[in-house]
C-alpha positions as CSV (number, residue, x, y, z in Angstrom):
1,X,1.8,-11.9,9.1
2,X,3.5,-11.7,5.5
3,X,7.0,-11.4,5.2
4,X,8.6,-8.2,4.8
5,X,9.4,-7.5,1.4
6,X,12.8,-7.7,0.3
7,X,14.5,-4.5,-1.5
8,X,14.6,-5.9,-4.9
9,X,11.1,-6.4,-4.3
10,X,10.4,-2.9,-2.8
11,X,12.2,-1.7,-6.6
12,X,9.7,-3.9,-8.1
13,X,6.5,-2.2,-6.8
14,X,7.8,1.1,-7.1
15,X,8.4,0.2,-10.7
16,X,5.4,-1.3,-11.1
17,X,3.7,1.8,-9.4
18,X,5.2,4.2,-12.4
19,X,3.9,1.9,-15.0
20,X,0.1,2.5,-13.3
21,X,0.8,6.1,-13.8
22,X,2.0,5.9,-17.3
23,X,-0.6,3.5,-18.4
24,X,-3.4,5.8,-17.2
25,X,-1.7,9.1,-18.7
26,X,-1.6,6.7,-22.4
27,X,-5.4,5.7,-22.0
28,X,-6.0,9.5,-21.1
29,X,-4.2,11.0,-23.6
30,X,-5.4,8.1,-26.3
31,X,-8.9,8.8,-25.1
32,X,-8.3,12.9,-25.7
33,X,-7.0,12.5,-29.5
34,X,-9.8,10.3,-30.1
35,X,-12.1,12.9,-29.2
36,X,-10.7,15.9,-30.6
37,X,-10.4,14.0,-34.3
38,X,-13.8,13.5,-33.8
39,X,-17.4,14.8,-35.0
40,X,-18.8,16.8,-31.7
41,X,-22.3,14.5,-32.2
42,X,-19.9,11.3,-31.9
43,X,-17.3,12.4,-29.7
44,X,-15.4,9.0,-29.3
45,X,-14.0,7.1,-32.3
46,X,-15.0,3.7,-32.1
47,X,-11.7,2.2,-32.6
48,X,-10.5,3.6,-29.4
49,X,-12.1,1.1,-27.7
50,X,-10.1,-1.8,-28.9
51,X,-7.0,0.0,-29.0
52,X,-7.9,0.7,-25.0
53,X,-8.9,-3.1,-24.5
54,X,-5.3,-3.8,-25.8
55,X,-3.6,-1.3,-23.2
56,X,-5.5,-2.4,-20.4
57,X,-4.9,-6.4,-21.4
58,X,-1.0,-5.3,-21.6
59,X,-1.7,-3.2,-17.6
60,X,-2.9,-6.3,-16.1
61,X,-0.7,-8.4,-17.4
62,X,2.0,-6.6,-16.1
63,X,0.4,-6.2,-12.8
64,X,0.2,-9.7,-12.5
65,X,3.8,-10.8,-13.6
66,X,5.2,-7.4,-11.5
67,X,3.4,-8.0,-8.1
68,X,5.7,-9.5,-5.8
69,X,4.3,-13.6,-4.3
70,X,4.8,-12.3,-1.0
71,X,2.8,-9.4,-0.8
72,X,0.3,-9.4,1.7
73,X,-2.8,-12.1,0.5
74,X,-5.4,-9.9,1.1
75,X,-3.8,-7.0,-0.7
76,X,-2.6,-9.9,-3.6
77,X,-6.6,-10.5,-4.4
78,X,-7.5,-7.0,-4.1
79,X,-5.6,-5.9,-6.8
80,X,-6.8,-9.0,-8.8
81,X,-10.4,-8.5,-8.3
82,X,-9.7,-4.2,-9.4
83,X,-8.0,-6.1,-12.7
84,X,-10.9,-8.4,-13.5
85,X,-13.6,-6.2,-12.7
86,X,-12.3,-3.6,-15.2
87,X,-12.1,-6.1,-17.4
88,X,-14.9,-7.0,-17.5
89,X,-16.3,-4.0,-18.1
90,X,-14.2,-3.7,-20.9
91,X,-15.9,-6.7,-22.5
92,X,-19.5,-5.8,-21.7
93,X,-18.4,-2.3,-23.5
94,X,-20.8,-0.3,-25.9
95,X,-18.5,0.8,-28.4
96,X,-20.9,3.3,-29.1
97,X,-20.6,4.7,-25.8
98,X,-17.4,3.3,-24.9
99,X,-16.4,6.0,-21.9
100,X,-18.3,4.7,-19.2
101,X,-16.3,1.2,-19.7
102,X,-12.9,3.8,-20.0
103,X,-13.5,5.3,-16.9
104,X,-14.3,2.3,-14.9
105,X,-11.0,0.7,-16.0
106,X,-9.6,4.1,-15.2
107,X,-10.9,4.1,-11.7
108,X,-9.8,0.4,-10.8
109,X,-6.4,1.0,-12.0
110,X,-5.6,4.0,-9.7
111,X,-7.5,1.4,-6.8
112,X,-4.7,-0.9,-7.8
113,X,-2.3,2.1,-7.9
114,X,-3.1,3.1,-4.2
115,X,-2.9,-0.8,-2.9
116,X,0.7,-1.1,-4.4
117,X,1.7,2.5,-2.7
118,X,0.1,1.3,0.4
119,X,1.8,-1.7,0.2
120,X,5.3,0.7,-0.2
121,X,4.8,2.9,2.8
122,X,4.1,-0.2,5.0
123,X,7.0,-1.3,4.6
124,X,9.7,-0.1,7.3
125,X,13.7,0.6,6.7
126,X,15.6,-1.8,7.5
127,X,16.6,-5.6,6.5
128,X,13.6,-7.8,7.9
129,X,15.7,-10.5,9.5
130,X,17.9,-8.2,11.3
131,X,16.2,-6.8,14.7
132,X,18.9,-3.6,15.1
133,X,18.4,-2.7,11.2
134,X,14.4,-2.9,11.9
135,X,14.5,-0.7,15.4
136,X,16.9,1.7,13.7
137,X,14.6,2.0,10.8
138,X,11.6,3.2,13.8
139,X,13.9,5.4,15.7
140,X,14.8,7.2,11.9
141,X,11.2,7.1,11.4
142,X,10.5,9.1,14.8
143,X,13.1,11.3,15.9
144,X,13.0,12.7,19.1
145,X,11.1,9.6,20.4
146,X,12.6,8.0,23.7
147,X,14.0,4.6,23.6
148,X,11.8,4.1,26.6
149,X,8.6,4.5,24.5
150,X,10.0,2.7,22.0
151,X,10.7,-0.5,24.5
152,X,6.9,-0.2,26.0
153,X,5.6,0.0,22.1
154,X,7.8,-2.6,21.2
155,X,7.3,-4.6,24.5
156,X,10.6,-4.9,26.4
157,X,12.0,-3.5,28.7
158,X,14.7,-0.9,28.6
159,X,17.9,-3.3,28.9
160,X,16.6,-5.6,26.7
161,X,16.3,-2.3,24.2
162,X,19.6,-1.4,24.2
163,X,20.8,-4.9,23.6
164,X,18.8,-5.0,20.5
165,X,20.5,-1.6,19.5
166,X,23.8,-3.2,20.0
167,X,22.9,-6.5,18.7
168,X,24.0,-7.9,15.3
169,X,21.4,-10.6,13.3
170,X,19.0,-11.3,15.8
171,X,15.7,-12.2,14.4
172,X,13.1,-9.7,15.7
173,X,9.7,-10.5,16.8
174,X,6.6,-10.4,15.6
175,X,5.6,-7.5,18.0
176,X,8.5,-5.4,16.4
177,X,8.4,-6.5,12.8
178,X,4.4,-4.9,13.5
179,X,5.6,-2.3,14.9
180,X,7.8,-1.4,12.3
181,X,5.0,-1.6,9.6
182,X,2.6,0.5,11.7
183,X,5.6,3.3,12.6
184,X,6.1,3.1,8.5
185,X,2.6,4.1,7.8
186,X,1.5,6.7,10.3
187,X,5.5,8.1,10.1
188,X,4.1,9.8,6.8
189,X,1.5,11.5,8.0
190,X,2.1,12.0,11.6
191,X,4.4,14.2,13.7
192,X,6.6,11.2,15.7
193,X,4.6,12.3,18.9
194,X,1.2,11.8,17.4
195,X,1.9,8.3,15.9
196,X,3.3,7.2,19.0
197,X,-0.2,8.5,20.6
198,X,-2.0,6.7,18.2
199,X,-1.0,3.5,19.8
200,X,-2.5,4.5,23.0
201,X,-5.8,5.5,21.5
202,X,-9.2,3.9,21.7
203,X,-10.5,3.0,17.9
204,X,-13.9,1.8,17.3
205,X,-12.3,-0.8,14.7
206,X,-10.5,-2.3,17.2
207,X,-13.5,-3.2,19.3
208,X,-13.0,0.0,21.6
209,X,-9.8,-1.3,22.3
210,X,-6.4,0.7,21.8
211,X,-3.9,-0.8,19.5
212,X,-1.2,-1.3,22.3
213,X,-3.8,-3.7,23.9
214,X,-4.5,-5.3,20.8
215,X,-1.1,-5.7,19.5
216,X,0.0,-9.1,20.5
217,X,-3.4,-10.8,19.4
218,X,-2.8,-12.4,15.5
219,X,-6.3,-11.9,15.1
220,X,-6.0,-8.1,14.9
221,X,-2.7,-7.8,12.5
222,X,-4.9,-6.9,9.8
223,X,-7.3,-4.9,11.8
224,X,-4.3,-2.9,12.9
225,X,-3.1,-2.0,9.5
226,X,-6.4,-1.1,8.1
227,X,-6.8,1.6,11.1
228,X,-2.9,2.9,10.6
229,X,-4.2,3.4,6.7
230,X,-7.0,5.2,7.6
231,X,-5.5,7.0,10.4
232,X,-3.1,8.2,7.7
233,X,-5.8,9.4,5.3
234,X,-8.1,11.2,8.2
235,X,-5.0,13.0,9.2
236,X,-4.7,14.4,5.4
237,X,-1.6,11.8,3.6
């Protein structure tokens, strides 16, 4: 499992994540003063297009200087295959007809957008080598939640529980640091009592299994986030 990023880090996506936004609101706004100073049979001016190549060339360059080493790999070559697939459809680009190529570049930089965000929400409160600061961070997250279903979610029993509460720099687990990043994403779109149900469901994409029973196996980390993502979207974040 990647570490958990670190807050300068966290400061550094979320700047990152603004720049996304601005970037696309230049191209757009670029793209609608080309066509309004131009002839309605040639909507685009042709120079747009390599004043657009040069914003996008400056985008994922940024991206790639901006996006923290210890993001999650998978997450890492996503967002490097959204930057040179819309780059290369910048250089195949008919400058006659240059919005197709535009919007394609368009559409993989919101992708990347919405990978960096995701990467944001899965990450929990707390300081990742500090157990108390991560459990603290879940109990924030779901208020009203019983320290007795946060010991069977987190694996422990109850005294064990409260001495992580109490403790001070104890390394957490695995278990909990996964935890943590589930609780993070489905906090923002669930009620606390539906994302603790959601651990006890059965999902398809977990081989019928539920994620509690899942949970300890390495092999499903990245199964597990995926489903907490998608929970999130099907429930309307």
């Amino acid at each position: 499992m990647p570490d958990l990023l670190t807050r300068p880090e966290r400061e550094q996506l979320e700047r990152l994540e603004d720049k996304i936004e601005s970037w696309q609101t230049e191209l757009r706004e670029e793209l609608a003063a080309s066509a309004a100073s131009s002839p309605k049979s040639d909507p685009v001016d042709p120079a747009y297009a390599g004043r657009f190549r040069e914003t996008a060339q400056r985008l994922s360059s940024q991206v790639h200087k901006e996006v923290p080493p210890d993001l999650d790999p998978e997450a890492l070559a996503e967002i490097r295959g959204h930057l040179i697939d819309g780059l290369e459809a910048l250089n195949e680009l008919d400058e006659t007809r240059p919005l197709d190529s535009v919007d394609s570049f368009i559409v993989h930089a919101e992708a990347v957008r919405h990978i960096v965000r995701d990467a944001l929400d899965g990450q929990p409160d707390g300081a990742q080598s500090d157990a108390r600061d991560l459990l603290n961070g879940v109990e924030n997250t779901l208020p009203g939640v019983t320290r007795k279903e946060l010991a069977q979610l987190i694996g422990v029993g109850e005294r064990q529980m409260q001495r992580l509460a109490k403790g001070d720099g104890n390394r957490p687990s695995r278990r909990l640091e996964l935890v943590a990043r589930l609780v993070a994403l489905l906090g923002r779109a669930w009620t606390p009592a539906g994302a603790v149900a959601w651990f006890y469901r059965e999902r398809k994409d977990l081989d019928d299994k539920t994620p509690i029973e899942v949970i300890e196996d390495p092999n499903y980390e990245r199964s597990l986030m995926l489903a907490a993502r998608r929970g999130r979207a099907q429930h309307g974040s």
